[in-house]
C-alpha positions, 0 to 999 in steps of 0.5 A: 500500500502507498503510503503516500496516498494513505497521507493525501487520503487522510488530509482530504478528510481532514480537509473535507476538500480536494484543494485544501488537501493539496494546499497542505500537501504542497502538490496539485489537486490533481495529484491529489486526485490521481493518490486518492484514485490510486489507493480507491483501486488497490482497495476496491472501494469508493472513499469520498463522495464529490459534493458541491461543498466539497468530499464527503467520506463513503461508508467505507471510507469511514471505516479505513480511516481510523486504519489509515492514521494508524498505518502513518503513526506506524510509519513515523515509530518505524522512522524514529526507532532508527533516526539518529539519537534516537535509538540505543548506541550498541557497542560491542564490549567482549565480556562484561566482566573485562576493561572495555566494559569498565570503559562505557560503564565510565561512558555512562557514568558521564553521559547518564542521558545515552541510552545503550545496548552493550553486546558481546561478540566472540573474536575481532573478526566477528566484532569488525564484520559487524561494525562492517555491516551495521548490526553494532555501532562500535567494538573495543577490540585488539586490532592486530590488523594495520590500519591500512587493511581494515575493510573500507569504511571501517576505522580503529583508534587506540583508547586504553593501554590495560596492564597485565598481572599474573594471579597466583595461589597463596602457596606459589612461588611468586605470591608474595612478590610486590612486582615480577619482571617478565622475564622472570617468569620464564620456567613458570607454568602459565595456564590459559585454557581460555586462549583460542587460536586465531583470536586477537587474545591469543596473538597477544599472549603468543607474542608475549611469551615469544618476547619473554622466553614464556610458556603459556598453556592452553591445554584442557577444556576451558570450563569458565572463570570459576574452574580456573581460579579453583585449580590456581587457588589450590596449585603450588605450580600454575598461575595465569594472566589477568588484564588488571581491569578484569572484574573476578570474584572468589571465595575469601579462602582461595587467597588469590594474589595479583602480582603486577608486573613491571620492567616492562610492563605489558599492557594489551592494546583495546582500539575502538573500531567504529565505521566512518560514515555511522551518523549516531550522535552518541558514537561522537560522543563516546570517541571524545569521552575515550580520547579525553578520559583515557589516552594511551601512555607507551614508553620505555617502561611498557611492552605491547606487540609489534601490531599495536604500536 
């Protein structure tokens, strides 16, 4: 059905005439005429009865009119519910409990009125597929792509450097060290189940033991967070890596320890990826809050991949 001639027909009865509707319209009585015939064929039915006094509805016309407002109030709900600013800003943070997330709750913080939609996606090929087609507004992703072979229309930017720490049980050889150089830890067994080939978080842990002399497991099924602090809760021997943002929560008597390391410290590298012609208000204002809130400090004393500098 033609929406337009649905909106001509509804102003005719408003009008109760031909020309007035026209005026209103700003187009001519006879393509007033021409909708309003149109939409009487598709329907099969007479609307209005010419009088000298101008349109009168039919029986019939009364009756799809209530239907006609109907569909043009449907109309602009369906235009607004994607008009920008006026939908949630849907933002990929990859776990809830992890940096990213820490960052648009920040966001949120600031900027109470925007209204989100926070998902989680899988991996950076997922995150940068969608934020590709339109089905989120923005991603926090390691981008262990160069900038010059991201997809057209797709840009990244560095927004926070998070630290890594090393979590022990009580009983480890480490955990009651202040801070642990990197290369210390060479010999250590590092136990990360979590780690899937082909992820971003995976290339970065990969390239950290490979500039540290490390070896980082990944062997065993990854049964989730809390199987993981049991098993280095009670070893003597294992320990794993933890961004120092990353939100866990365990028993008192696991006794865990976050050791933060240092000389250098390594830090794994979150970009926003957004693409360039996205017209949400709101992205604007999330890559400003970014760029002011929490720019990225790399120096001497900072190790992070060779992708991410």
């Amino acid at each position: 059905m033609n929406l337009d001639a649905v909106r001509t027909f509804v102003a005719v009865a408003d009008a109760g005439q031909f020309q007035e509707a026209a005026a209103g319209l700003s187009v001519t009585q006879q393509a007033v005429s021409k909708r309003v015939a149109a939409l009487e064929k598709d329907l099969g039915v007479r609307l209005f009865t010419r009088t000298p006094r101008g349109a009168r509805l039919t029986i019939d016309g009364q009756a799809f009119l209530p239907h006609a407002r109907a569909l043009l109030r449907a109309e602009e709900r369906a235009a607004a519910s994607v008009r920008p600013g006026s939908r949630a800003l849907r933002v990929d943070v990859i776990g809830r409990r992890l940096a990213p997330a820490d960052l648009l709750r920040d966001f949120h913080r600031a900027h109470p009125e925007t209204e989100l939609d926070v998902v989680t996606l899988f991996d950076a090929d997922a995150a940068i597929a969608a934020v590709r087609s339109g089905t989120i507004d923005a991603s926090f992703r390691a981008v262990t792509l160069p900038a010059r072979r991201l997809p057209d229309g797709v840009e990244a930017t560095p927004v926070h450097d998070e630290p890594i720490q090393l979590l022990t049980g009580p009983a480890h050889a480490l955990a009651t060290a202040r801070a642990v150089a990197p290369g210390r830890l060479a010999g250590h067994r590092i136990w990360m189940p979590g780690l899937v080939a082909g992820t971003e978080w995976a290339a970065f842990y990969d390239d950290l033991a490979a500039a540290f002399g490390l070896t980082i497991e990944a062997t065993g099924p990854d049964f989730g967070t809390e199987p993981l602090l049991d098993t280095i809760a009670g070893s003597s021997v294992l320990a794993t890596f933890v961004g120092e943002q990353t939100r866990m929560v365990w028993p008192a008597e696991h006794d865990l320890r976050r050791v933060p390391l240092h000389d250098p410290t390594p830090v794994y590298p979150h970009s926003l990826i957004w693409r360039s012609d996205n017209p949400h208000p709101a992205l604007t204002t999330l890559r400003d809050h970014l760029r002011s809130a929490r720019p990225c400090h790399r120096g001497a004393g900072v190790w992070t991949p060779e992708w991410a500098r």
